[in-house]
C-alpha positions as MATLAB code, in Angstrom:
seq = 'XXXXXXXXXXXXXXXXXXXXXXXXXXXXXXXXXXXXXXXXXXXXXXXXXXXXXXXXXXXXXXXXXXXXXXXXXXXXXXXXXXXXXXXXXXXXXXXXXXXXXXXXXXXXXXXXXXXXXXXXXXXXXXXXXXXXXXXXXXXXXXXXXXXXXXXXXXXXXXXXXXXXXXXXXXXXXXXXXXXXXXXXXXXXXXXXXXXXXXXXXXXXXXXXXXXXXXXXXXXXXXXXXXXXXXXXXXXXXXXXXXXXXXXXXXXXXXXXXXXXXXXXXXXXXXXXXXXXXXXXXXXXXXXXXXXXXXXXXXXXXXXXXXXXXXXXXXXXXXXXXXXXXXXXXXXXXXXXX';
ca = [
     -21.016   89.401   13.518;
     -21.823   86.173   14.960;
     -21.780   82.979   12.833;
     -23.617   79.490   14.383;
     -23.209   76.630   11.898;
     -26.216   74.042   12.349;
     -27.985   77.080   14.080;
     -31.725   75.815   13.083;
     -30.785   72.395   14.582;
     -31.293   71.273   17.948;
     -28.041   73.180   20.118;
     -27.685   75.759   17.840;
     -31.623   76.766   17.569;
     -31.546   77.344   21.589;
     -27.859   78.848   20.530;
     -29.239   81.457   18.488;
     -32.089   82.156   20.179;
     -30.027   82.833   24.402;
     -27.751   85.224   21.454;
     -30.961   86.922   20.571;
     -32.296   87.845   23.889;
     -28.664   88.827   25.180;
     -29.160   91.622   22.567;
     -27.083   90.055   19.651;
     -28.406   91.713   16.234;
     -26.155   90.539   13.770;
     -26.195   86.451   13.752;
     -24.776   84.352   10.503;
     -27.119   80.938   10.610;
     -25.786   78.238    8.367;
     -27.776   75.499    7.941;
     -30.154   73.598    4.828;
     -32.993   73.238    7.353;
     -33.989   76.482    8.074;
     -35.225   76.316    4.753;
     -38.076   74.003    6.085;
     -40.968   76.973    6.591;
     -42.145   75.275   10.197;
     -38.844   75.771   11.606;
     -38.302   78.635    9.983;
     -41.390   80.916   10.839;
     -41.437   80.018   14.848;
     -37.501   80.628   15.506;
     -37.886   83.977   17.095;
     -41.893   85.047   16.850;
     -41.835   87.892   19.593;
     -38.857   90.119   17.736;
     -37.217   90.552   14.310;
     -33.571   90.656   14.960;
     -30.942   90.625   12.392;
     -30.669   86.626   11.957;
     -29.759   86.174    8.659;
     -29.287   82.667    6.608;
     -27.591   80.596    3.961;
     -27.399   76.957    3.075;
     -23.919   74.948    3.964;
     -23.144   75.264   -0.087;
     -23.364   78.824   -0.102;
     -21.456   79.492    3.304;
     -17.785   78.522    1.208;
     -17.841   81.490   -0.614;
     -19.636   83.695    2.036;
     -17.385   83.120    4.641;
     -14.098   84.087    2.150;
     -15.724   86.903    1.977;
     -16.854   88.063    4.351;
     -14.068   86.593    7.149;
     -13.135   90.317    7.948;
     -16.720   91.246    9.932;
     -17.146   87.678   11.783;
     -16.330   87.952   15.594;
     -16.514   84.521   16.593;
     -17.925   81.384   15.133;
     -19.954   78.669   16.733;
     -19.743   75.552   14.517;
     -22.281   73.007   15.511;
     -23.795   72.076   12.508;
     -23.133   68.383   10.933;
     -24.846   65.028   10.408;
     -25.949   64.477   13.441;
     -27.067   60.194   13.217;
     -24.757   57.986   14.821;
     -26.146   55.318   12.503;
     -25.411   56.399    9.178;
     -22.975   54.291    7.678;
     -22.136   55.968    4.520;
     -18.291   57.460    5.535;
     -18.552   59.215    2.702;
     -21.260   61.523    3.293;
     -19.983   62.152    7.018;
     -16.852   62.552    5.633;
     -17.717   65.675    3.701;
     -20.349   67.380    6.368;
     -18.072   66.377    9.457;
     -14.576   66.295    9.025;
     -14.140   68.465    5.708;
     -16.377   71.316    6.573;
     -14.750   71.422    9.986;
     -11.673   71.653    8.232;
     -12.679   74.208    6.287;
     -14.433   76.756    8.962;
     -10.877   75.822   11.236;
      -8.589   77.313    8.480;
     -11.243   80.557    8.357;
     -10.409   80.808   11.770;
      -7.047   80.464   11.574;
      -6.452   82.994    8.716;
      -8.651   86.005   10.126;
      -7.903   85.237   13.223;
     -11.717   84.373   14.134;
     -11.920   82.554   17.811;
     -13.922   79.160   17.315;
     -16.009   76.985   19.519;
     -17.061   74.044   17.747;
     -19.092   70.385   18.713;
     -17.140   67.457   19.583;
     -18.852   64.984   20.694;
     -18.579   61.672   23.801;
     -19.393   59.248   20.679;
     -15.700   60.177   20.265;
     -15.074   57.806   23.341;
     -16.262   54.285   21.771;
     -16.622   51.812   24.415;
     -14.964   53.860   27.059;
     -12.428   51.139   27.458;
      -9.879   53.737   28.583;
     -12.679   56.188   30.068;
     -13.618   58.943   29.934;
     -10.634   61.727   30.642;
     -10.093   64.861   28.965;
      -6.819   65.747   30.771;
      -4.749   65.080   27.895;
      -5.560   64.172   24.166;
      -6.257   60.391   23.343;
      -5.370   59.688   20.127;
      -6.213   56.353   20.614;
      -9.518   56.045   21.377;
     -11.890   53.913   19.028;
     -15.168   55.141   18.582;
     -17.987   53.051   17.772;
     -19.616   54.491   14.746;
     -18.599   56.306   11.664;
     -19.782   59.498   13.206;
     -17.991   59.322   16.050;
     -15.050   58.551   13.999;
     -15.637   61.476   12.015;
     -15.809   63.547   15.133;
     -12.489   62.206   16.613;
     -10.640   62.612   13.416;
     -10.746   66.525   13.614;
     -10.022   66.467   17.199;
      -6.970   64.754   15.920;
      -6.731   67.537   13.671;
      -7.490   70.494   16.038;
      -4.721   68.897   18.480;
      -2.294   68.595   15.916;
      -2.624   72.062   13.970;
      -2.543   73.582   17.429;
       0.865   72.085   18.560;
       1.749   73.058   15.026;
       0.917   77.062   16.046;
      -2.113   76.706   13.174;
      -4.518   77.256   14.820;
      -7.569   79.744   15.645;
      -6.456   82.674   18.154;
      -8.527   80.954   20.680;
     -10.447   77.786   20.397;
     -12.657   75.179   22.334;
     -13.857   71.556   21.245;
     -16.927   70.606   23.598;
     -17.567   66.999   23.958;
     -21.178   67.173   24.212;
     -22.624   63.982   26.313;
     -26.376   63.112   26.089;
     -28.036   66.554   25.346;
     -31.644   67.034   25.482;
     -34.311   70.111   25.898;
     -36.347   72.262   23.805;
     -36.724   72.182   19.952;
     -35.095   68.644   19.261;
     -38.535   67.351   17.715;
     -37.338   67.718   14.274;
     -34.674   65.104   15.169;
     -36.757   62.237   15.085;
     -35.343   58.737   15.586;
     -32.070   60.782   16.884;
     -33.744   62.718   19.458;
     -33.096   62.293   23.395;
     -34.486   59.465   24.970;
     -36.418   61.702   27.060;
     -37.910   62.828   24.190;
     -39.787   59.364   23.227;
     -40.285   58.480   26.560;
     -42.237   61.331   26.741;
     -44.599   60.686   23.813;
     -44.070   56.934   24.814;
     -46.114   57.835   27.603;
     -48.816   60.153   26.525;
     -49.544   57.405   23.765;
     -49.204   54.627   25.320;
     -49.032   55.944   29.561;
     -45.809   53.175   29.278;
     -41.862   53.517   28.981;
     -40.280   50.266   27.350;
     -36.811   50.151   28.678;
     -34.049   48.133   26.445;
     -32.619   44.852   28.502;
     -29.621   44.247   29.972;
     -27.019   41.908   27.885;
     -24.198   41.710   30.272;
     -23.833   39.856   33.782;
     -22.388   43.241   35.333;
     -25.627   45.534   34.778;
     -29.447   45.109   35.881;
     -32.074   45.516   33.433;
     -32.587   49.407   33.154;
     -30.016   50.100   35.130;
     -27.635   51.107   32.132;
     -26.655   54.655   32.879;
     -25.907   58.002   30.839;
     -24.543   61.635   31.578;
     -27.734   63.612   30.517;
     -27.630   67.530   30.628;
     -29.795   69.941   29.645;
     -29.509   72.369   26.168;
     -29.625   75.211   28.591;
     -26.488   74.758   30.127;
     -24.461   73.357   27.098;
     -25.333   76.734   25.714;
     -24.874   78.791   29.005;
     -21.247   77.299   28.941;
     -20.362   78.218   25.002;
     -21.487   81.625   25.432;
     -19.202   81.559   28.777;
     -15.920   80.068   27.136;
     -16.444   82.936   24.333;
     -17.529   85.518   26.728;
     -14.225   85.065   29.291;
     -12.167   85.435   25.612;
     -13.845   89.126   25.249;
     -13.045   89.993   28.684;
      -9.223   91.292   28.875;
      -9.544   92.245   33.023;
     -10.194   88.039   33.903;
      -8.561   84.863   33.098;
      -9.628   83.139   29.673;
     -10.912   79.644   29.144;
      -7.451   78.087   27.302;
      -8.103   76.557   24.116;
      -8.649   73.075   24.500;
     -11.391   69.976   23.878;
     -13.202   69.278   26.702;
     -15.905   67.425   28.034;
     -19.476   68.892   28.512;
     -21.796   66.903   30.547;
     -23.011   66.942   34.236;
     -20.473   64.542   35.505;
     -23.355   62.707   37.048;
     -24.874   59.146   35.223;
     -27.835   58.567   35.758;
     -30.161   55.407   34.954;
     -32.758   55.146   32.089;
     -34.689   53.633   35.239;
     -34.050   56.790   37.139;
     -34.609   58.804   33.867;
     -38.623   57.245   33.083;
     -39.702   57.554   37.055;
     -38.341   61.091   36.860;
     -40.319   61.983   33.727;
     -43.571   59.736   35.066;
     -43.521   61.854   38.427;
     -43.266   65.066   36.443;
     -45.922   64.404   34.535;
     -47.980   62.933   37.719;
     -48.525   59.835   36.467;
     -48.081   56.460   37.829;
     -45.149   54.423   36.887;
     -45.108   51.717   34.291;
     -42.001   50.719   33.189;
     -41.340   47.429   30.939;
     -37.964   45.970   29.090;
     -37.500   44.794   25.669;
     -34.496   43.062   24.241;
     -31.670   45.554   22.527;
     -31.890   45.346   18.345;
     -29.412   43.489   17.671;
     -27.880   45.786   15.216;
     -27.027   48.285   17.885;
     -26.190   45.425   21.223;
     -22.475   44.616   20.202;
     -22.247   48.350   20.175;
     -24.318   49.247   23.181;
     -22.795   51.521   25.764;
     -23.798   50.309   29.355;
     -22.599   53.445   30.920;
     -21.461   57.331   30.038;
     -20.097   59.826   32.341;
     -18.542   63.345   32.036;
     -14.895   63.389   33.714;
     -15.542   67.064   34.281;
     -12.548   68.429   36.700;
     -10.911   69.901   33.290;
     -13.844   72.423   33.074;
     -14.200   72.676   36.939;
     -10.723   73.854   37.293;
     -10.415   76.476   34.139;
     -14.008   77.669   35.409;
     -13.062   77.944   38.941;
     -11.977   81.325   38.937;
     -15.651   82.990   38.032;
     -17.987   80.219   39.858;
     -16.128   77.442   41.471;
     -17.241   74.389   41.117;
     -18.893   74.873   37.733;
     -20.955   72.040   37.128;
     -23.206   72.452   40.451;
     -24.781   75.216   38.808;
     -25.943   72.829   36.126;
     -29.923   71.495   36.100;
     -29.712   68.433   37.896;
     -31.969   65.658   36.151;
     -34.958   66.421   38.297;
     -34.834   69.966   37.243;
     -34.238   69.711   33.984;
     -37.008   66.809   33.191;
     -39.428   69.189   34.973;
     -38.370   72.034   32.902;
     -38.778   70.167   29.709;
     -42.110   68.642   30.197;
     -43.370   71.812   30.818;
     -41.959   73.111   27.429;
     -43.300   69.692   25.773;
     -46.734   70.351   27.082;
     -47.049   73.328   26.189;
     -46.092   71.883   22.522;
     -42.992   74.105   22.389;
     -40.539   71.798   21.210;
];
């Protein structure tokens, strides 16, 4: 059995549904929104397969019991907005449950791959290396907090041998693609530029506040959902496969390695949708600018290198920006989101 945590969100919804068509039949979702009928009915319309479901209150005592059958848990499900400010609730639904599905792991001996995330990073003042565990890194918002506190955790119950038999924590960097809709405010960028467009046939760019960066010109690591969940079924794949190295348990980084501007990003989506450019700047809210990031990018040689033994360079088989815009507007049009 196969358990995804968060698997009717964004990641885990395209997750669950690669698992599906690779001929998975037994998948565990845990999550509270598949109880919303929309998201529910369209998840897989062409097959029934066995995807079963429970809520996050039920999966405590489900997973006790049930520890014994689970092959390998995917835990991407938490509270996903970077601007909720209540600790408390991110507390519980980030750092506890984590806890919680780590020590499953760790007593059945259940291999985990679970979300980190690059909010973990803060301003980047010391970059953005995955070579060796930062424990001092300062991330911006409670989430990202949240986030870096169970790396903390992971790190530490490993070098204490308590630990999963194999394990990976995935910094995810900007994610977008197919079924993030539900998201709303905390979907990708390329997401409301999109709609931004067909409503309006503009982009509205936020404004530089620093000397050292043009207006637009800020930049971020975008990949696509395809290949964040291309690599998680790799890492778990290489730990089934006895005759080939296996990914080593460790947190790394999961973007392209590439930034890329948000002035880059709107001409790529206007050109895709074959329209002509219009592009104008407002001024950042100020409840977000002291905690702007001007720039995000993958250090990815960590990955490269454990990966290098099946592909090479790993990454260049990612969708570069152009391809993966292209591939999402065509999902978008087609109102499958």
């Amino acid at each position: 059995m196969i358990v995804v945590t968060g698997g009717a969100g964004f990641i885990g919804h395209n997750l669950v549904k690669k698992l599906v068509e690779l001929g998975h039949d037994d998948i565990m979702v845990i999550d509270n929104d598949y109880l919303r009928k929309p998201l529910k009915n369209r998840l897989f319309r062409s097959k029934k397969p066995s995807v079963s479901y429970i809520t996050i209150e039920d999966s405590w005592l489900w997973l006790g019991f049930n520890a014994h059958n689970i092959d390998v848990i995917y835990h991407l499900g938490a509270r996903t907005d970077t601007a909720e400010k209540d600790e408390q609730i991110l507390y519980k639904l980030i750092y506890q449950y984590s806890i919680f599905i780590w020590e499953i792991c760790t007593e059945y001996r259940i291999p985990l791959i679970y979300a980190s995330s690059a909010a973990t990073y803060g301003d980047a003042e010391d970059g953005f290396d995955d070579k060796e565990f930062n424990n001092d890194l300062k991330p911006l918002n409670p989430y990202g907090k949240m986030k870096h506190a169970f790396d903390y955790y992971a790190n530490t119950a490993t070098w204490a041998k308590h630990s999963p038999p194999l394990w990976a924590g995935l910094k995810f960097f900007n994610v977008y693609g197919n079924h993030e809709s539900h998201k709303g405010n905390m979907a990708s960028v390329i997401w409301h530029f999109y709609h931004q467009i067909k409503e309006t046939g503009e982009v509205k760019l936020f404004k530089s506040h620093v000397d050292f960066c043009e207006d637009g010109e800020q930049k971020r690591d975008f990949i696509h959902v395809d290949d964040v969940v291309k690599t998680m079924i790799f890492i778990e794949a290489s730990w089934r496969c006895s005759n080939r190295k296996q990914v080593p348990s460790d947190i790394y980084n999961l973007g392209t390695g590439t930034a890329r501007t948000y002035n880059d990003l709107a001409r790529t989506i206007f050109k895709s949708l074959g329209k002509e450019e219009k592009i104008s700047y407002i001024d950042t809210p100020l409840e977000i600018r002291d905690n702007y990031q001007y720039y995000t990018k993958a250090k990815m040689d960590k990955l490269d290198e454990v990966m290098d033994g099946f592909y090479g360079e790993y990454t260049k088989y990612f969708n570069s920006l152009e391809e993966g815009i292209d591939l999402y507007i065509k999902q978008l049009e087609n109102e499958n989101c």
